[in-house]
C-alpha distance (Angstrom), angle and dihedral (degrees) to the residues before:
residue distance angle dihedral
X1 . . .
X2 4.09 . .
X3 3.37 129.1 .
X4 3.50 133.3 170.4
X5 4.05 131.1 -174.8
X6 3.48 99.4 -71.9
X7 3.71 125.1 77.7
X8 3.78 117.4 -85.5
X9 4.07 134.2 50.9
X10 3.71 139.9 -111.4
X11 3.97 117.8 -141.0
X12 3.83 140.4 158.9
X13 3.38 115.8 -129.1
X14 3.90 135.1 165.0
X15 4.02 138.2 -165.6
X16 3.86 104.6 -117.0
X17 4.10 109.8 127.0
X18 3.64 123.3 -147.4
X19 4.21 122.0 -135.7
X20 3.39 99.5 -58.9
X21 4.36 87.7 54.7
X22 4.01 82.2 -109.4
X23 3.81 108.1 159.5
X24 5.02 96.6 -120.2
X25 4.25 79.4 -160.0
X26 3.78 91.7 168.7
X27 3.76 105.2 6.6
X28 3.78 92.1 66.4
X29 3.24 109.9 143.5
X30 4.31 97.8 -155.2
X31 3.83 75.5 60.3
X32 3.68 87.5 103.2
X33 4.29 86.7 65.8
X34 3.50 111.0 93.2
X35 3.52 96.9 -132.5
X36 3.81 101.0 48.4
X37 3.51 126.6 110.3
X38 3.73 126.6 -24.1
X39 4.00 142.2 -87.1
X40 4.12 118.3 -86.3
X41 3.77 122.8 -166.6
X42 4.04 110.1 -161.6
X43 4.66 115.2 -178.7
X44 3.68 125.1 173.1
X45 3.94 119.0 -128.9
X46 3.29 131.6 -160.1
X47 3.91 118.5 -116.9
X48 3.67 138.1 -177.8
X49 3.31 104.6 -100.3
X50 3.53 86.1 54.9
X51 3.78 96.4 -118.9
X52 3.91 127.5 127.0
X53 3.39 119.6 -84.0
X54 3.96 117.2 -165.8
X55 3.66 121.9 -162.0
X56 3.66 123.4 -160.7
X57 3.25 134.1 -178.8
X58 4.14 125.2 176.4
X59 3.58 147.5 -175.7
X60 3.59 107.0 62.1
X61 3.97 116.2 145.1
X62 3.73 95.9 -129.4
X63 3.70 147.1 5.7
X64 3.82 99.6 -99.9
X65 4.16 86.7 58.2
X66 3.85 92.6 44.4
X67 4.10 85.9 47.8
X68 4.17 91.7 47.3
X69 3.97 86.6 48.6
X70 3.61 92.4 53.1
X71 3.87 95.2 44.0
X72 3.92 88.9 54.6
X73 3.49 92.0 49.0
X74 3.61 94.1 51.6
X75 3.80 91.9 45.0
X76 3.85 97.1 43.8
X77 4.04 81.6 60.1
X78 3.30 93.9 52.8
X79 3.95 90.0 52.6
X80 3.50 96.4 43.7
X81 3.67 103.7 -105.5
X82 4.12 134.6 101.2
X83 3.82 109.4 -112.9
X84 3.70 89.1 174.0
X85 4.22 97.8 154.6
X86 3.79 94.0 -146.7
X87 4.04 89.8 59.1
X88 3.35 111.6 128.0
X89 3.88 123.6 -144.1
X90 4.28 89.9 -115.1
X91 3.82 83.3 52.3
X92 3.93 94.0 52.3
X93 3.33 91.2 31.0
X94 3.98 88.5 55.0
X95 3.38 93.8 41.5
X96 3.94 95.4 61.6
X97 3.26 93.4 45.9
X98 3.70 89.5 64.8
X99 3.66 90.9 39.5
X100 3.65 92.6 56.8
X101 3.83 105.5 39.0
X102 3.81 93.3 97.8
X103 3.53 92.4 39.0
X104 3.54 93.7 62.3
X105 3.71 147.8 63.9
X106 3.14 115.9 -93.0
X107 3.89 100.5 -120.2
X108 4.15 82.7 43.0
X109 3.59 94.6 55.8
X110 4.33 90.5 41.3
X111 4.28 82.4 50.8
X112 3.68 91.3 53.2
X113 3.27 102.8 38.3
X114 4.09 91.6 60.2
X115 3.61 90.6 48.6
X116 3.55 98.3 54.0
X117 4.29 103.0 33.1
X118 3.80 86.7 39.7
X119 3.90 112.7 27.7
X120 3.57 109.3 13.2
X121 4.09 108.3 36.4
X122 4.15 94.2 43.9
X123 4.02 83.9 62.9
X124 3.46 112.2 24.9
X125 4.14 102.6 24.8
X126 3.95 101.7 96.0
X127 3.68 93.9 56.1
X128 3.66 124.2 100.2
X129 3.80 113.4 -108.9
X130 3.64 93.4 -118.2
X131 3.94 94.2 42.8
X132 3.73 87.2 60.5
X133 3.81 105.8 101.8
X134 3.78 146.8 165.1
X135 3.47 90.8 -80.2
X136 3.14 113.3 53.8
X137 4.00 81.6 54.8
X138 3.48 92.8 58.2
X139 3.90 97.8 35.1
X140 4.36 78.2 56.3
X141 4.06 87.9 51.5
X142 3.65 96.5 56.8
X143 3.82 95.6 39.6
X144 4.21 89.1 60.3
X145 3.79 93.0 40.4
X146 4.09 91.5 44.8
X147 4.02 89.4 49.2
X148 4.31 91.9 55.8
X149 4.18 96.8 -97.6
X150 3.76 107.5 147.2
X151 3.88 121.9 -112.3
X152 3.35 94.5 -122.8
X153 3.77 94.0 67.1
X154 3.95 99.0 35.2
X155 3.88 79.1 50.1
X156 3.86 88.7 58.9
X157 3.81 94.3 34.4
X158 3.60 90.3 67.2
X159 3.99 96.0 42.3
X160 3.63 76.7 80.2
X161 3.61 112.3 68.8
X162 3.97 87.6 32.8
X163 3.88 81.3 70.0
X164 4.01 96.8 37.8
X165 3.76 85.9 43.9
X166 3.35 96.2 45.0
X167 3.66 98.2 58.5
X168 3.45 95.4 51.2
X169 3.77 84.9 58.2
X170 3.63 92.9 48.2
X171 3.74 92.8 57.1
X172 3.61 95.7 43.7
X173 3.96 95.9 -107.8
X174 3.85 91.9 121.3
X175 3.66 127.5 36.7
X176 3.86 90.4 -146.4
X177 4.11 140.7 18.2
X178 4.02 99.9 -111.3
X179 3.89 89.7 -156.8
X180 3.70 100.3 52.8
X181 2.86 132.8 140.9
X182 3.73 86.6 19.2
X183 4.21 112.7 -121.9
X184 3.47 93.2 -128.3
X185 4.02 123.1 63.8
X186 3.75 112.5 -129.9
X187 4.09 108.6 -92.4
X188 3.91 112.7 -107.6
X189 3.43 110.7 -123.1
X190 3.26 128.5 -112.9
X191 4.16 117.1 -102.0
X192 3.35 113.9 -108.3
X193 3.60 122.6 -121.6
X194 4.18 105.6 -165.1
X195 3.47 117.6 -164.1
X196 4.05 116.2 -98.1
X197 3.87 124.9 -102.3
X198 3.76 88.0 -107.1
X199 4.23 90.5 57.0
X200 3.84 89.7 40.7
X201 3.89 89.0 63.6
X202 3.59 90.4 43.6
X203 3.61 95.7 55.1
X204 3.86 92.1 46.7
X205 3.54 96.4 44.9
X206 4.02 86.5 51.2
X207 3.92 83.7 59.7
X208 3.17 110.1 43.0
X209 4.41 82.0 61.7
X210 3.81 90.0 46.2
X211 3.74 113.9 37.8
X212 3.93 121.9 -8.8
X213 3.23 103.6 -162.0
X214 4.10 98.2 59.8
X215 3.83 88.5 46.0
X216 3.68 91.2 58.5
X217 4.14 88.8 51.2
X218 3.53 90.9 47.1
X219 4.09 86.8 47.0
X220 3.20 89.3 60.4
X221 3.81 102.8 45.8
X222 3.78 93.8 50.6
X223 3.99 92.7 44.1
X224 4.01 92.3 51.8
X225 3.83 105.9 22.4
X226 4.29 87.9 -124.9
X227 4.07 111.1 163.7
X228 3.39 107.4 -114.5
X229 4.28 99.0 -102.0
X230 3.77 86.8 56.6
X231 3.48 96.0 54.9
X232 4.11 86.9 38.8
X233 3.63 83.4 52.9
X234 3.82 96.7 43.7
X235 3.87 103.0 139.3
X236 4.02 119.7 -156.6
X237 3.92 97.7 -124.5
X238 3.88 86.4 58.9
X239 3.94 91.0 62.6
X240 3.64 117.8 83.0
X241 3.79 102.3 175.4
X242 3.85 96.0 175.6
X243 3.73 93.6 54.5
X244 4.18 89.0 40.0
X245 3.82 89.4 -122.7
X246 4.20 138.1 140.2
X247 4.02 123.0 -158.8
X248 3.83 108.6 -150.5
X249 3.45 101.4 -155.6
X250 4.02 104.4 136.4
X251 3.49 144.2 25.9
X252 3.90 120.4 -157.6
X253 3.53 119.5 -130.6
X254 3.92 140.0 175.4
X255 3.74 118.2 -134.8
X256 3.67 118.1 -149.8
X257 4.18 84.3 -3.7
X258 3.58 80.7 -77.6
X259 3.80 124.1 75.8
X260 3.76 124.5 46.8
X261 3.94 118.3 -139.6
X262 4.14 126.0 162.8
X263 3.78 110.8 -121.6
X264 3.74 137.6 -169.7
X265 3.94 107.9 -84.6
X266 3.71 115.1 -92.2
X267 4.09 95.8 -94.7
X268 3.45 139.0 18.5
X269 3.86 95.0 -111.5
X270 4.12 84.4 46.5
X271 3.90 83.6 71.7
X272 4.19 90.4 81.1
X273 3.33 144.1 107.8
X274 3.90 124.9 -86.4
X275 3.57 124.4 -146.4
X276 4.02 119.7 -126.5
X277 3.78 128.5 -137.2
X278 3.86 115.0 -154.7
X279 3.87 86.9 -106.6
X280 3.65 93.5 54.4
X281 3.73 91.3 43.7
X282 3.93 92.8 48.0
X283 3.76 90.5 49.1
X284 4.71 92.7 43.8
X285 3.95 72.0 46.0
X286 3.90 96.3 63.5
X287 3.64 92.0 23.6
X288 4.17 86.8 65.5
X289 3.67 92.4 40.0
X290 3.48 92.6 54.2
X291 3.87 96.6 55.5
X292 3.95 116.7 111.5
X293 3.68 89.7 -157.9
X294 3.66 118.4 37.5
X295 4.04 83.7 169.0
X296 4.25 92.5 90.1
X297 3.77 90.5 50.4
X298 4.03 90.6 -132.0
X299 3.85 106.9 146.9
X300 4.07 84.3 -157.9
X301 4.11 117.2 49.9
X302 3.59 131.1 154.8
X303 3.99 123.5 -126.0
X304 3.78 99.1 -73.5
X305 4.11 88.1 48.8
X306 3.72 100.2 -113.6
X307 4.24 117.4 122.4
X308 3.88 115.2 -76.2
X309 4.02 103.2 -101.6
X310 4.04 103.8 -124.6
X311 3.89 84.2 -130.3
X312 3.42 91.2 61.0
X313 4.16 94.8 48.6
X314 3.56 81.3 51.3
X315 3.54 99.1 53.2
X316 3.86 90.2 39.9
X317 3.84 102.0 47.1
X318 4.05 90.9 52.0
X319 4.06 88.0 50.8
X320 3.25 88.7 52.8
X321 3.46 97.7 37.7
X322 3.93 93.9 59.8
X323 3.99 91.0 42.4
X324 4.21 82.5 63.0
X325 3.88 91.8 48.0
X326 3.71 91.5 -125.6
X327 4.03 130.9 153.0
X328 3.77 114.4 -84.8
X329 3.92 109.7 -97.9
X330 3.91 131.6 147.6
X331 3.22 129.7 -108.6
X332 3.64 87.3 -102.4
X333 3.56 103.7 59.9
X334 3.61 82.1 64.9
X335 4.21 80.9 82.7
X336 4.03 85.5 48.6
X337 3.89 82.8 51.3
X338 3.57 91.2 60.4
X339 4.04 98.7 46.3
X340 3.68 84.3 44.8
X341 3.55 96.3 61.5
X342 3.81 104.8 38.3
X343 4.20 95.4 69.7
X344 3.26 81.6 61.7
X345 3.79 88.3 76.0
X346 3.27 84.2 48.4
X347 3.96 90.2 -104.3
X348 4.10 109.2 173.0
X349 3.61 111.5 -119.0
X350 3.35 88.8 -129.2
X351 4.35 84.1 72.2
X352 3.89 85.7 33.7
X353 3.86 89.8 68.1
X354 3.62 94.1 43.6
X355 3.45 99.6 54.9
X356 4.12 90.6 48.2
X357 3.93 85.5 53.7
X358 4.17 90.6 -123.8
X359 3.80 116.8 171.4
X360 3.51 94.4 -128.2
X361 4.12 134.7 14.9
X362 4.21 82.1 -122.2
X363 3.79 83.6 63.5
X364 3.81 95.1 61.3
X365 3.43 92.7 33.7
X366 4.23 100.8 58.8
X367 3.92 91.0 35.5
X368 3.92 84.7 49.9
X369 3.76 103.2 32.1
X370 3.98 91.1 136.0
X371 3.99 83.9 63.7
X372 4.01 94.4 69.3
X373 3.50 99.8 52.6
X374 3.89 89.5 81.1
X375 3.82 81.2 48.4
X376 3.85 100.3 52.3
X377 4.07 89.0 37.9
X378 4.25 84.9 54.5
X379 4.06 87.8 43.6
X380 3.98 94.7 49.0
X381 3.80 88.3 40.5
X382 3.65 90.1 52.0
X383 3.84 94.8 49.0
X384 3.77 88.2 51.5
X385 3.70 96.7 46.4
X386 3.79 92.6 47.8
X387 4.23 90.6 51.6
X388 3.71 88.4 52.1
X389 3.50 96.1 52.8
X390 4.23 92.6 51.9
X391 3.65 83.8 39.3
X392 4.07 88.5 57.0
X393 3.67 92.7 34.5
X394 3.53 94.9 54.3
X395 4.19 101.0 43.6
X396 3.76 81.5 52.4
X397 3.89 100.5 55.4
X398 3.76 109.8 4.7
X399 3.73 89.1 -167.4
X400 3.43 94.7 62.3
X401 4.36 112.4 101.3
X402 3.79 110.8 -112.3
X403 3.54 83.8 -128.4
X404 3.69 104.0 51.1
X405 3.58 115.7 139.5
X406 3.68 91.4 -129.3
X407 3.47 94.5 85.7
X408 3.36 126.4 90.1
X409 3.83 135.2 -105.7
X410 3.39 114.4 -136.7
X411 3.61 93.8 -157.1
X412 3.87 96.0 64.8
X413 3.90 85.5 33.7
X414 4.20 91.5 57.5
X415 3.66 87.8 40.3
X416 3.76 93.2 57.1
């Protein structure tokens, strides 16, 4: 047996059994071959109730291994991580989910959870964290794409053990993330085609004959731009008709399809206020009076008084949808609706991004890219007009600076 100045000891050991099929382990005596049995590293750890707690680990090929094994352990406890090396990637992968489930939102941690107890652990869980490499990743990838699975889910299959990965990296448990950079390139999405003003009103006008109280939901999604789970979520404190004002604070959500729970919005700068036209505060207006139980504070309920279930919207709003004869959209292009129609006023997208809530104005401008060709048409058109102006200026009196304020700008020209 080794031992050295830190806590813990190094031993050989093997798994012959004498006469009575009792396993010698250390007392071996063909220990004293070199190439019998392997190397064992046993520690005691403190736990809380203050009874000894012996890890051991075998099957290292030599003494130096056993020893590095038992230094990483040591250190990883130190740090705050396991860096047991016998931990398999379901028991990691297990053990962050746990770690994680009150970190989370719930429809995060319900995501996560099916990828890794249903995709990820079935495939993956017998290997040793360590073994788990790039790969066997990749070697996954194709397998899902080969067998007809769309991109877009492998895609978000694999976010997942970028993230579980990842942390391990972060606190020093792994030396590298196995599933970076992901062997699949994140799926474009699909442009957008949002139904025109003139369908809008058709749609609306088709609801307002068949059921009320969706038309007013949908009246207020189209008027503000909300995503459907924060209008679901829509609580009647947040709505200050008189002032022409909307709180943000929740957004509805189903885990599992199941159970309903409020969550925090889906960014910080979602968690803002919302302007009100008088249409959208005449339909939150009939919306409110139409509730049978104020008591939940939802703005939107269905007929027994309990939240509308965003499967259910769904469900409803393509019914409906067909019934009208309109184009197929989701209920979410309903927010692309509304950023559609505002440059039309000639809104900046600079407000445009503000009033959907983005994190950044490069947000609104990739997911909306088709909105700034008017833009750069209007800003090349400008440029042009304003050279043909100097140009005419100038052939007229020669004498006559090129900058003179004189001339006109055709900016403040259009614009009036």
């Amino acid at each position: 047996m080794r031992r050295s100045g830190r806590p813990g000891r190094v031993y050989r050991r093997c798994g012959c059994r004498d006469a009575t099929r009792r396993q010698l382990g250390a007392k071996c005596p063909r220990l004293t071959e070199q190439d019998h049995g392997t190397w064992t590293f046993a520690v005691d750890i403190p736990s809380l109730n203050n009874r000894r707690r012996t890890i051991r680990r075998g099957g290292f090929e030599d003494a130096w291994t056993a020893e590095a094994a038992l230094r990483r352990l040591l250190e990883g406890r130190r740090l705050g991580f396991d860096a047991d090396p016998h931990e398999t990637v379901a028991a990691y992968l297990t053990k962050w989910l746990k770690s994680t489930e009150f970190l989370l939102k719930p429809t995060t941690y319900a995501r996560y959870r099916t990828y890794l107890l249903c995709e990820l652990i079935p495939v993956f869980g017998k290997m040793r964290l360590e073994e788990l490499a790039h790969d066997h990743i990749a070697a996954y990838t194709h397998q899902q794409l080969e067998a007809g699975r769309g991109r877009q889910a492998v895609y978000h299959c694999l976010a997942t053990p970028s993230s579980t990965l990842g942390t391990a990296v972060r606190a020093h448990r792994l030396p590298y993330n196995a599933a970076q950079p992901l062997p699949i390139r994140r799926p474009q999405a699909a442009e957008r085609v949002p139904w025109t003003a003139e369908q809008a009103d058709a749609f609306l006008s088709h609801w307002r004959g068949v059921d009320p109280a969706f038309a007013d939901l949908f009246e207020v999604i189209i008027g503000t731009g909300l995503r459907k789970g924060e209008a679901l979520g829509l609580q009647r404190p947040c709505v200050r008709i008189d002032d022409r004002v909307m709180y943000i604070r929740h957004t509805l959500s189903a885990i599992d399809n199941h159970e309903l729970v409020l969550t925090a919005p889906k960014t910080k700068k979602s968690r803002n206020w919302v302007p009100l036209s008088d249409r959208v505060a005449a339909a939150l207006q009939r919306a409110m009076a139409r509730n049978t139980s104020p008591g939940n504070g939802h703005v939107f309920q269905d007929t027994d008084g309990k939240p509308l279930h965003p499967a259910a919207v769904r469900r409803r709003f393509h019914e409906l949808r067909e019934q009208a004869g309109l184009p197929h959209v989701t209920v979410h292009d309903l927010r692309h609706l509304a950023a559609t129609l505002a440059p039309e006023g000639n809104v900046p997208m600079a407000v445009i991004s503000k009033t959907l809530r983005h994190s950044t104005l490069s947000t609104t401008a990739n997911i909306y890219s088709h909105l700034t060709w008017d833009v750069a048409r209007a800003a090349v058109n400008t440029i042009e007009a304003r050279l043909h102006l100097v140009e005419a200026r100038t052939q007229r009196d020669p004498d006559v600076p090129v900058h003179d304020s004189r001339l006109p700008n055709p900016l403040f020209s259009h614009a009036a």
